[in-house]
N, C-alpha and C positions, 0 to 999 in steps of 0.2 A: 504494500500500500504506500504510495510516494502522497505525503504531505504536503499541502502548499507551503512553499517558503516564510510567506506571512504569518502562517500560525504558530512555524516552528521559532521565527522570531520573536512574538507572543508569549510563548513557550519561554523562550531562555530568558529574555529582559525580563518578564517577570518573576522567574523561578530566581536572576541572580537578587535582583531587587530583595526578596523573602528570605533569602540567602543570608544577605549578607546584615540586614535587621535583625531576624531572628537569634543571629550570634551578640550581636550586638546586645538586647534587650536579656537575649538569656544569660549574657554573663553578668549583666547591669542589675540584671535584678535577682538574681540566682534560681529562675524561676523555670524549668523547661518548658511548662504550658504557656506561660507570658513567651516565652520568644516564638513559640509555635503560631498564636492567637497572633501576635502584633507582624509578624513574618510575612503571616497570610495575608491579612488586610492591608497592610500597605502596599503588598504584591498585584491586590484586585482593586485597591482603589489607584493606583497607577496605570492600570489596564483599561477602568471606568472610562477616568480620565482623558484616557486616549482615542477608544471608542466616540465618548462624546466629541473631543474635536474634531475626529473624523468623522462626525454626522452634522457638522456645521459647515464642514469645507464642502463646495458647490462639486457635483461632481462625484459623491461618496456617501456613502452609510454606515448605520450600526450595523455588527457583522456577531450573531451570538455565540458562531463559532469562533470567535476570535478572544470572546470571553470565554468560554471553555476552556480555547488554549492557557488564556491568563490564569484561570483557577486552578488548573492541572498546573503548573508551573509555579505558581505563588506555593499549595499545596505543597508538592514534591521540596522546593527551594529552604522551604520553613520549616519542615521538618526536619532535612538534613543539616540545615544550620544550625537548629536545635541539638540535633543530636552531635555535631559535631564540638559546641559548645561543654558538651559534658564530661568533652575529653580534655 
């Protein structure tokens, strides 16, 4: 199954975004669910975020697979930030 490029971009900017928060907050706060929780959501409201400008620019839409990609990637990003934090 070959991927559009767009999603798999999606995909990585948002999983690094959750990444690299999650490590952040879970060692901030010593919490592994705090870096999971704050991982994700930053992950999906950057992906939001992106989404909505590209349903403003003339020419363009919301694309829900595009959000899938973000959640699958914020998801994946946020966990493993977390867990790598533990280490």
């Amino acid at each position: 199954m070959n991927l559009p490029s767009d999603k798999v971009q999606h995909f990585v900017v948002c999983g690094l975004l959750a990444f690299v928060m999650a490590i952040f907050l879970s060692l901030l706060s010593g919490d592994y669910i705090c870096g999971v929780v704050s991982g994700f959501v930053t992950g999906i409201a950057a992906g939001l975020g992106k989404e909505y400008g590209d349903e403003q620019c003339e020419n363009n839409q919301w694309d829900w697979l595009d959000i899938m990609a973000d959640a699958i990637g914020s998801f994946v990003g946020s966990s493993v930030g977390a867990l790598v934090s533990l280490v």
